[in-house]
C-alpha positions in Angstrom: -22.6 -8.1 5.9 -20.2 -9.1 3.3 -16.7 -7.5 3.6 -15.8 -5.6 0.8 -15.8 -2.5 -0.6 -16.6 -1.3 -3.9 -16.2 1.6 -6.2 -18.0 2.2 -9.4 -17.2 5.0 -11.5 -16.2 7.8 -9.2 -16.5 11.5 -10.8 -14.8 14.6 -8.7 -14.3 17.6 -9.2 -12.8 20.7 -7.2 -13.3 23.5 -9.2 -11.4 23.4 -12.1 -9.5 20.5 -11.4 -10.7 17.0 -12.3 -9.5 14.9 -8.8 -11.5 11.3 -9.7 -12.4 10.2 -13.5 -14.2 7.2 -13.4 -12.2 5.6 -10.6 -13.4 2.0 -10.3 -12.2 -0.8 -7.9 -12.9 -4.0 -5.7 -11.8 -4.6 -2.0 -12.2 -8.3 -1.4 -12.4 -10.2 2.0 -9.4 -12.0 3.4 -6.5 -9.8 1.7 -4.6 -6.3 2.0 -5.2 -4.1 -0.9 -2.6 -1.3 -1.5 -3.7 1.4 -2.7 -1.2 3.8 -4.2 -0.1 6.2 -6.6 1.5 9.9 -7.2 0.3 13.1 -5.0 -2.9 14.5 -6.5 -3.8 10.9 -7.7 -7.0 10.6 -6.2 -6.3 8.3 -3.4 -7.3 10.8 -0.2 -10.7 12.0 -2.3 -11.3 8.1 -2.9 -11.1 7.2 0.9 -12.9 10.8 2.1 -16.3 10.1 -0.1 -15.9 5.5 0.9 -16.9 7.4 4.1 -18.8 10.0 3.5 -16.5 12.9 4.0 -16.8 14.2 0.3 -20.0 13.6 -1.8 -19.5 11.9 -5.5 -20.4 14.3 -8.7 -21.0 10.6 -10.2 -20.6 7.2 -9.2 -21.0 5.0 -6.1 -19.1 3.9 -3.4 -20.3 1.0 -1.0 -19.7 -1.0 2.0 -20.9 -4.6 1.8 -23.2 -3.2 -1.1 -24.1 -0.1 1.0 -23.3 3.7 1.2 -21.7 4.8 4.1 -25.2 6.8 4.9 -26.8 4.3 5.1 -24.9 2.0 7.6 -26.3 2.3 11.1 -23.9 2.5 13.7 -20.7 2.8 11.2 -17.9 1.6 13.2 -19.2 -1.6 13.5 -19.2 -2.0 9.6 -16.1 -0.1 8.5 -13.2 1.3 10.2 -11.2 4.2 9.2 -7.4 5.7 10.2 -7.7 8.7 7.9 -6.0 11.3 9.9 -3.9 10.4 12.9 -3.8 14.0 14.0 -7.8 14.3 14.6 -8.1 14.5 18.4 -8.8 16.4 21.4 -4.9 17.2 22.6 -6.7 17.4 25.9 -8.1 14.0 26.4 -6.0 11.2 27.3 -6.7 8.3 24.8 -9.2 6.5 26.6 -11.6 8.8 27.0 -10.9 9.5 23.4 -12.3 6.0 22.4 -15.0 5.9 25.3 -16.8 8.8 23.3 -16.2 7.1 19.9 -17.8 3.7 21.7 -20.4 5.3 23.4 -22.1 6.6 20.1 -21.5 3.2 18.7 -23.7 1.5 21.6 -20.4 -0.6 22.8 -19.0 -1.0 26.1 -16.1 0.3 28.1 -14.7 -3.1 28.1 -14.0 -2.6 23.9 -12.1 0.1 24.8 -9.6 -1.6 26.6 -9.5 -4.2 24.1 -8.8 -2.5 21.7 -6.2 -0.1 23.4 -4.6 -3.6 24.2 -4.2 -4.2 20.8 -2.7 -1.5 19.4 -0.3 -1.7 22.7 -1.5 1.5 24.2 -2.6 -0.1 27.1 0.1 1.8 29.6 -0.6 4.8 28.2 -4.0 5.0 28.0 -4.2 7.6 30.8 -1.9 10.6 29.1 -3.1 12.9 27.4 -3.1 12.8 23.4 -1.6 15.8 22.9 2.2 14.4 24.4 1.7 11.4 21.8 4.1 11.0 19.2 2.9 10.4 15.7 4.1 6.7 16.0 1.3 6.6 18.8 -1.2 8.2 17.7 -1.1 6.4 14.7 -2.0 3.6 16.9 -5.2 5.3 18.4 -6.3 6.1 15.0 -5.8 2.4 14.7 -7.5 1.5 17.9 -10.3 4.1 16.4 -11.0 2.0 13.6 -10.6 -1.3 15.3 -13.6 -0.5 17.9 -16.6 -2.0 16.0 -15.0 -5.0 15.3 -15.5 -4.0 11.6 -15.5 -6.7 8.6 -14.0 -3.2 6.6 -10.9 -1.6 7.5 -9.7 1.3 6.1 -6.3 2.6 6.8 -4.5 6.7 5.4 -0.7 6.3 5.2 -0.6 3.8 8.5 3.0 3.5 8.9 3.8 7.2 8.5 5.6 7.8 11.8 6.0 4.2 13.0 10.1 3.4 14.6 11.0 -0.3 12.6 10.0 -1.7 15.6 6.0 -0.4 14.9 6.7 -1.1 11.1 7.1 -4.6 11.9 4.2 -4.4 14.0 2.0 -3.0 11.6 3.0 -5.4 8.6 2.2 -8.4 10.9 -1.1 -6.8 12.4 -2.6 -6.4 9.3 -1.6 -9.6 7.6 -3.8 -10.9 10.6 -6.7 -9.1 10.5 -6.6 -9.7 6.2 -6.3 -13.5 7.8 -9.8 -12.8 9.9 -11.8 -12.6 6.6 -11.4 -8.9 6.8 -11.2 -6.5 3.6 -8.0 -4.3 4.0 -7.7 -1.1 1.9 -3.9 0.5 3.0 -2.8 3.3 1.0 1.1 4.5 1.6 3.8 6.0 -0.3 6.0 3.0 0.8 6.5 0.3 -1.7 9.0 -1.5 0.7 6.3 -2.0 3.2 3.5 -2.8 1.1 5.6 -5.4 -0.9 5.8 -7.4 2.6 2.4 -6.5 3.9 -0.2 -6.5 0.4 -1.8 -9.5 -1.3 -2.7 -6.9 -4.1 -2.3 -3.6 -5.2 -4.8 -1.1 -7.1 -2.5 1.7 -8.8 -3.9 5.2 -9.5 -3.1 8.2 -11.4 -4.6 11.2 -12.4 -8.2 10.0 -11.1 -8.5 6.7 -12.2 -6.9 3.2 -12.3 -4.3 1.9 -13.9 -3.2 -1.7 -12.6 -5.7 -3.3 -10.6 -3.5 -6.6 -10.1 -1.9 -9.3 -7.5 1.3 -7.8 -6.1 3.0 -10.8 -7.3 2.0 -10.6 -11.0 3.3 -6.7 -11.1 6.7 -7.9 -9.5 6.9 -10.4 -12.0 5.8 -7.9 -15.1 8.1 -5.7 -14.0 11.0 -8.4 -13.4 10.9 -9.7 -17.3 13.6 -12.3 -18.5 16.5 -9.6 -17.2 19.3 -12.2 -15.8 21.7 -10.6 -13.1 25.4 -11.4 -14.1 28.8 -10.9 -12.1 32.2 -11.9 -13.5 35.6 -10.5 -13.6 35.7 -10.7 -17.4 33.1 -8.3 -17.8 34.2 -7.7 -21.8 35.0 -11.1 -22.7 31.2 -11.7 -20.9 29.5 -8.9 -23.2 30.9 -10.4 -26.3 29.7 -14.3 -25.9 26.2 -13.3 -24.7 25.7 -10.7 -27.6 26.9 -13.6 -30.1 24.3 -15.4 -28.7 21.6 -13.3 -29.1 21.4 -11.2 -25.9 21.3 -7.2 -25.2 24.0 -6.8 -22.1 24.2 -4.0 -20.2 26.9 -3.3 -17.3 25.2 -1.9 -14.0 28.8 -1.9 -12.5 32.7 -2.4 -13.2 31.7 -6.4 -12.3 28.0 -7.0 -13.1 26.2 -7.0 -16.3 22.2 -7.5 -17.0 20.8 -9.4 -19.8 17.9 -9.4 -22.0 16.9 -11.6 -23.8 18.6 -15.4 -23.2 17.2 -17.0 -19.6 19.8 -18.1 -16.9 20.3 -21.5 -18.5 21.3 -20.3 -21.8 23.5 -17.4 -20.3 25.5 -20.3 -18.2 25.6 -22.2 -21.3 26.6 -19.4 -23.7 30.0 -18.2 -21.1 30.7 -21.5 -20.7 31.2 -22.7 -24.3 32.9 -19.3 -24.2 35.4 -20.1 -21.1 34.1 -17.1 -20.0 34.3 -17.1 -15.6 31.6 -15.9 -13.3 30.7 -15.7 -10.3 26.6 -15.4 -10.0 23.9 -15.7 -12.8 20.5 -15.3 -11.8 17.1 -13.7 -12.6 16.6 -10.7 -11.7 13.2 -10.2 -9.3 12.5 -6.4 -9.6 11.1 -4.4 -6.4 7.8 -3.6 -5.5 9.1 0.3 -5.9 10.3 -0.7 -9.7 7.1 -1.9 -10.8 5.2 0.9 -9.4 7.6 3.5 -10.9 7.4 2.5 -14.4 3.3 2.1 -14.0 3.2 5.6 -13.2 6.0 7.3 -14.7 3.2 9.2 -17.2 1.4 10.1 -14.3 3.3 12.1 -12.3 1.9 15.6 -11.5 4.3 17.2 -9.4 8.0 16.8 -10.5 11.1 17.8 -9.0 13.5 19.9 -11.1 17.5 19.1 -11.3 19.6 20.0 -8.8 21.4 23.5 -9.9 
């Protein structure tokens, strides 16, 4: 089965409100996809009909070129962490996964694999209801992990996590992209996912809007600023703007400029006898390149502080 997951044209509507417009996107094998964008943007409704949770009005949604109905034994094509909190408080994680296994047709001995894995492994035996969200994020993980899926399909994984799981998480799936697997993550954290995903497909207000490598957005959004910091912050402004460049100071000591690349802004203060203490590019975030992408769609804004 080939490892991907595709979506075609997803329609959705709830009522009045339109949730998915024609969303359309590729999962491809051997990389983590991040999928994000603003609350109400679609990404939850996207994941919930991948798996069958919410029909389409229009459009299709496959797994290795199938529908999620029609996959025999699921788990052992895609896996899915969609809602950490969806378990029996009462069971103890084990028996959790036992159930899950047995109506896959696999073996006890998965179970313990994969509770090994997510490093449940001695705690296995409580109850799911004392877990913390950190650890139940790692059942939900160990959930999805039980087929051995080419697929894997992870809801706001590091919600929850301590740094130490964070760091965990980053490097465990990095290595399961490096299997050949397809890795869709969504998550509000731009931080993690600019560590953690090969590519990035941004949404807002039901469909796509940059469908990209993470490090062709970082570099879109980093431009030709250069980063400057000098003590002669005036004298600075006024050689660079002769030259040619808009300058902007960011702080008492530091100054950005459009316009003239590094070379030509050492050149310019020089000839200028202007002193400094750092030129360089500036290499935007993750966070600023997603922030301008969807600055038009935002649904939910936060009014100033009174």
């Amino acid at each position: 089965m080939e490892a991907t997951i595709e979506v075609a044209g997803l329609r959705k509507r709830f009522g009045r409100a339109t949730a998915l417009d024609g969303m359309t996107f590729t999962v491809e094998p051997g990389q983590v996809t991040g999928f994000v964008g603003p609350n109400g943007a679609g990404k939850s409704t996207t994941m919930r009909i991948i798996v069958g949770l919410d029909a389409a009005d229009a459009g299709t949604a496959t797994i290795g070129g199938q529908p999620y109905a029609a996959l025999r034994r699921p788990l052992r094509h895609i896996g899915a962490l969609l809602d950490a909190g969806a378990l029996q408080p009462s069971r103890s994680a084990r028996n959790h996964l036992l159930w899950l296994a047995h109506s896959q047709g696999l073996v006890a001995q998965r179970v313990d694999e994969v509770l090994d894995l997510a490093g449940l492994s001695q705690v296995k035996k409580r109850k799911t209801g004392g877990y913390s969200l950190g650890m139940r994020q790692r059942l939900g993980i160990a959930s999805a992990l039980l087929g051995d899926p080419p697929v894997l399909m992870m809801d706001e994984p590091f919600n929850g996590m301590d740094p130490e799981g964070i760091a965990w998480m980053r490097a465990f799936l990095r290595a399961l992209a490096e299997q050949g697997r397809a890795v869709l993550v969504s998550s509000h954290l731009m931080s993690e996912l600019q560590d953690t995903a090969d590519h990035l497909v941004v949404v807002g207000r039901g469909r796509v809007i940059a469908d990209r490598p993470v490090a062709d957005l970082i570099a879109a959004a980093s431009g030709d600023r250069v980063r400057l910091r000098t003590h002669a912050a005036v004298d600075a402004m006024a050689a660079l703007a002769n030259a040619g460049a808009e300058v902007a100071a960011i702080a008492p000591d530091v100054l950005t400029v459009n316009g003239l690349p590094p070379e030509r802004v050492v050149a310019a203060l020089t000839a200028s006898q202007v002193p400094f203490t750092e030129v360089s590019a500036h290499r935007a975030t993750l966070e600023e390149a997603y922030m301008e992408l969807t600055r038009d769609a935002v649904e939910f804004r936060s009014g100033a502080a009174s």
